[in-house]
RODREN-20598 format. One record per residue (C-alpha): residue in one letter; z, y, x; residue number from 1. Coordinates in pm, 1 decimal. Each point is the difference from the previous one (the first is absolute). Layout:
rest; c3; c2; c1; nr
a; Z; Y; X; NUM
...
This chain:
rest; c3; c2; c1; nr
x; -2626.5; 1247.8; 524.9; 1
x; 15.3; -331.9; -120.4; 2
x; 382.8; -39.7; 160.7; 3
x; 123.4; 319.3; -154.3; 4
x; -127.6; -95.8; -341.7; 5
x; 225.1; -335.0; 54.9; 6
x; 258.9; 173.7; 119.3; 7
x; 36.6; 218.5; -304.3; 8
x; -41.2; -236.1; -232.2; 9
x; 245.6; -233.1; 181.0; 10
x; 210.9; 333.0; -115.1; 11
x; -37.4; 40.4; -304.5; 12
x; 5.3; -365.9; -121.0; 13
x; 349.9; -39.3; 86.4; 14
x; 178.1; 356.7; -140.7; 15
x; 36.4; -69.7; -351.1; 16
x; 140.2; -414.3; 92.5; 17
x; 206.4; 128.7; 286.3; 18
x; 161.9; 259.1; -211.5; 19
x; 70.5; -232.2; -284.3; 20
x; 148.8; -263.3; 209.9; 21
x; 194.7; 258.3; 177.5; 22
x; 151.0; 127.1; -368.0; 23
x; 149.7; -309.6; -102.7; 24
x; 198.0; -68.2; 329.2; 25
x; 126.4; 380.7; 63.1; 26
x; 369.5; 36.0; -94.0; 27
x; 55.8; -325.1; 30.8; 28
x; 160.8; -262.9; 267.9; 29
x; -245.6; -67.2; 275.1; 30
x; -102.7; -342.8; -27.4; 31
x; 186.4; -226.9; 305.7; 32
x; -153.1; -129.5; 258.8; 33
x; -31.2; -226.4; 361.9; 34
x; -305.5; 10.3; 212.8; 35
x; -92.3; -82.5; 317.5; 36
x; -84.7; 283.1; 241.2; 37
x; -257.6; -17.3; 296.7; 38
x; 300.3; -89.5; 218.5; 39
x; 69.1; -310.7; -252.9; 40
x; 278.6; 180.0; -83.7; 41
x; 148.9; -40.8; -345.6; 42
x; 21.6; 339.8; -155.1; 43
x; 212.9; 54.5; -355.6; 44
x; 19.5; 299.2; -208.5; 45
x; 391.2; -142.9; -20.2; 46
x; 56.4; 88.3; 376.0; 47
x; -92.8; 391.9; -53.5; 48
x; 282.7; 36.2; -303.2; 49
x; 119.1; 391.4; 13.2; 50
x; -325.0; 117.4; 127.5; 51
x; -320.3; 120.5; -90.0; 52
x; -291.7; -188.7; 74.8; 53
x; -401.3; 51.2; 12.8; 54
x; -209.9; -245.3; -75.8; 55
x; -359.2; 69.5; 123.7; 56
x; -297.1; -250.9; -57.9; 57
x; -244.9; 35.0; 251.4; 58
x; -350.9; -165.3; 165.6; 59
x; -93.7; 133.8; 278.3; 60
x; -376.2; -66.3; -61.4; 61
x; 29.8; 250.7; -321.6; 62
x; -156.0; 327.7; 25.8; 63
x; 284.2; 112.9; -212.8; 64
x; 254.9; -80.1; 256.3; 65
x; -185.7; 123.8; 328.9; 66
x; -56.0; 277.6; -144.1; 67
x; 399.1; 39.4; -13.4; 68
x; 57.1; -208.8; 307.8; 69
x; -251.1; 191.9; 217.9; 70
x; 65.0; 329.6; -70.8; 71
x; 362.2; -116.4; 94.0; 72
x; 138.9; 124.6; -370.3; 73
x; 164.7; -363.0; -76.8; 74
x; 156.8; 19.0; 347.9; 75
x; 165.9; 339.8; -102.9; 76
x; 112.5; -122.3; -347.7; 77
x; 156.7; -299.5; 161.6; 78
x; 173.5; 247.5; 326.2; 79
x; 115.6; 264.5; -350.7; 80
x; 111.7; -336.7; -181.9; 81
x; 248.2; -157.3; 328.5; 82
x; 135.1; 330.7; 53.6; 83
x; 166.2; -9.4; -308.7; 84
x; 97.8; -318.0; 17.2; 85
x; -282.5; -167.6; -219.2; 86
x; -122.4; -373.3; 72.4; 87
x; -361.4; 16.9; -26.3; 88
x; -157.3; -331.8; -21.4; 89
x; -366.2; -87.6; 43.2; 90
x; -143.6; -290.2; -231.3; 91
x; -327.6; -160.7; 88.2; 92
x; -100.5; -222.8; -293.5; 93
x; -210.6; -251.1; 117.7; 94
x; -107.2; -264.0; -298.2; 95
x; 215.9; -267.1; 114.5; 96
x; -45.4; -0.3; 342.3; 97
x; 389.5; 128.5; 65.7; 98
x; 39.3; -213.4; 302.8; 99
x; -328.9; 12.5; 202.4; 100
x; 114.3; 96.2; 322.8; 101
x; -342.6; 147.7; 119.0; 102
x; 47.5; 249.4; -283.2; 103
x; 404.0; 89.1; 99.6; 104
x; -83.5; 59.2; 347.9; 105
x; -338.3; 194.4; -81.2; 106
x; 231.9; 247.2; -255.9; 107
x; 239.0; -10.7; 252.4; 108
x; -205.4; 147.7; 241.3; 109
x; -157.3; 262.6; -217.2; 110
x; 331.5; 132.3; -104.8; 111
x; 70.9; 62.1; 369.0; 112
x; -347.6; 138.4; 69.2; 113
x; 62.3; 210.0; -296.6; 114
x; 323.4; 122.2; 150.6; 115
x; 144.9; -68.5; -330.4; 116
x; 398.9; -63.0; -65.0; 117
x; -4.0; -153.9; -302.0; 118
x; 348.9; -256.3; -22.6; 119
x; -193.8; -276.3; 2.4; 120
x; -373.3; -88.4; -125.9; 121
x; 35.2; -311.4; -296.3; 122
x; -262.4; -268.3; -32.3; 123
x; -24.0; -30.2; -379.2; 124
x; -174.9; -309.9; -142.1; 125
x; -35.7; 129.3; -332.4; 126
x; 340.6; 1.6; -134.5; 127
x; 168.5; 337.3; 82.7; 128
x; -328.9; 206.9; -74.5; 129
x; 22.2; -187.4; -341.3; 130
x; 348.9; 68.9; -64.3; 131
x; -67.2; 419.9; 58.6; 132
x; -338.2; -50.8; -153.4; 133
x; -155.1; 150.8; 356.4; 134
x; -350.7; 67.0; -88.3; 135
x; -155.0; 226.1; 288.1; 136
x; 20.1; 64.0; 407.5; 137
x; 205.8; 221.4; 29.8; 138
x; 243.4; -69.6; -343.2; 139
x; 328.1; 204.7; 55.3; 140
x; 344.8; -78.5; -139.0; 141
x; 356.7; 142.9; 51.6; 142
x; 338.1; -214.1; -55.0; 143
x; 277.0; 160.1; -33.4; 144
x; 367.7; -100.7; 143.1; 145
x; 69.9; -191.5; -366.3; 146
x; -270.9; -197.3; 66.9; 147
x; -214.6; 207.9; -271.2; 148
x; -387.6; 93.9; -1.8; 149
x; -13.2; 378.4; -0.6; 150
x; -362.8; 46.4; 131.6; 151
x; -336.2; -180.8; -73.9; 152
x; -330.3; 137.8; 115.0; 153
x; -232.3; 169.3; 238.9; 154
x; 102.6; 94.8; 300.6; 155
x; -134.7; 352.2; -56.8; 156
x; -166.2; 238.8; -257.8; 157
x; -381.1; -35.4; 148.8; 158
x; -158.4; -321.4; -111.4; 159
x; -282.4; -51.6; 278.5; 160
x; -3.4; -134.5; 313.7; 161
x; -94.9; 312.7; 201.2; 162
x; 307.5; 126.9; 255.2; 163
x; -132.5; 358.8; -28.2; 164
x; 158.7; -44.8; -321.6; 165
x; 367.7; -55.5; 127.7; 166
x; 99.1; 330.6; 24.1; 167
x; -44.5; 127.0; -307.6; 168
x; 132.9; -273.9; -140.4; 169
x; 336.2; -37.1; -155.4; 170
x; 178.7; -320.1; 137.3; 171
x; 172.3; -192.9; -285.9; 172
x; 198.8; -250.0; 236.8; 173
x; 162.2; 332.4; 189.0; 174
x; 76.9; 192.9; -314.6; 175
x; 178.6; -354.8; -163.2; 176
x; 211.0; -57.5; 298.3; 177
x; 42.1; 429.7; 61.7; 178
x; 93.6; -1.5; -398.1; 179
x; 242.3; -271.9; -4.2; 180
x; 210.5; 103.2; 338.0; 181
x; 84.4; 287.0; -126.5; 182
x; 139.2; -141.9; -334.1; 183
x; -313.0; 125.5; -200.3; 184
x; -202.9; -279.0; -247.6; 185
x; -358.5; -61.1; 61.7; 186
x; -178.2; 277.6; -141.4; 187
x; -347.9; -267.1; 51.5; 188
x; 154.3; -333.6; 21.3; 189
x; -320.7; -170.3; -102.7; 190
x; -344.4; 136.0; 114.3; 191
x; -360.6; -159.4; -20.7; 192
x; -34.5; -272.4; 340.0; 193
x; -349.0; 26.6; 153.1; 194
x; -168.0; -175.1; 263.1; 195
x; -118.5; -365.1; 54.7; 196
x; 79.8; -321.7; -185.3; 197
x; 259.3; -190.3; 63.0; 198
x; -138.1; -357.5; 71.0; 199
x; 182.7; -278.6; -187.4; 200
x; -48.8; -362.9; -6.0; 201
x; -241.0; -131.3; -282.2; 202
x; 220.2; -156.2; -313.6; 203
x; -200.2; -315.6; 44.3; 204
């Protein structure tokens, strides 16, 4: 009992800020970016010009995200996503801890355990979550080929970390990329995020 009531307000603390965040960066060019992936890879937003791209912050220790991961629903969102072409990359934000090794190769083998096919999974110190204002695992957004933010939010319509609630659900990252291949605008291009905190390093 005592989880669920965490879980829920872990929820609901984060809807109103992720939704205001996500309104001041929709319809606008995505902020630009390098990061390191688990591979020590250097990934750029620069390298994907002309296509759409996902951005999807996850932790696989959220409730939020196994509930997702699990119940194999980000798998499928990732498998709709590279069939049309979409990047889809994975961004771990870690409090400044970008280039702990232990961590890359632990992600690294989740995401295969997972079965998973994100591009590539990003070890953010801080920087990029800032720069999107990510505040919850998972926090969805869609890039479009200009290089513009046309999607900010929840992965889906049912706030709570229960799978039995997938299928009823509507999935906001589908619709977005569903929307915009066939030449339609985002009819929900921002939506409220839910799910856990996204752990930044301490100012001080």
């Amino acid at each position: 009992m005592k989880q669920a009531i965490t879980i829920a307000a872990l929820a609901a603390s984060f809807i109103s800020m992720g939704s205001a965040l996500a309104q001041t960066q929709v319809g606008q060019p995505a902020p630009q970016f390098s990061v390191t992936d688990t591979s020590g890879k250097a990934v750029s937003l620069s390298e994907f010009k002309g296509k759409y791209v996902v951005l999807e912050w996850t932790n696989p220790d959220c409730p939020f995200v196994q509930k997702h991961y699990n119940s194999g629903n980000m798998q499928a969102a990732q498998k709709h996503a590279g069939a049309k072409g979409v990047v889809w990359l994975s961004v771990n934000t870690t409090g400044g801890a970008e280039r702990d090794p232990k961590l890359s190769a632990e992600l690294a083998s989740w995401v295969k355990a997972q079965k998973a096919t994100p591009t590539a999974l990003l070890m953010d110190g801080g920087k990029l979550g800032q720069a999107f204002g990510a505040k919850t695992t998972p926090h969805m957004y869609l890039i479009d080929p200009a290089g513009k933010l046309v999607y900010a939010g929840a992965i889906d319509s049912k706030a709570t970390a229960n799978p039995g609630d997938i299928a009823s659900a509507t999935n906001y990252v589908i619709q977005a990329i569903d929307e915009t291949a066939a030449g339609k605008a985002v009819s929900k291009p921002v939506t409220a995020a839910y799910g856990c905190s996204v752990k930044y390093a301490s100012a001080g």
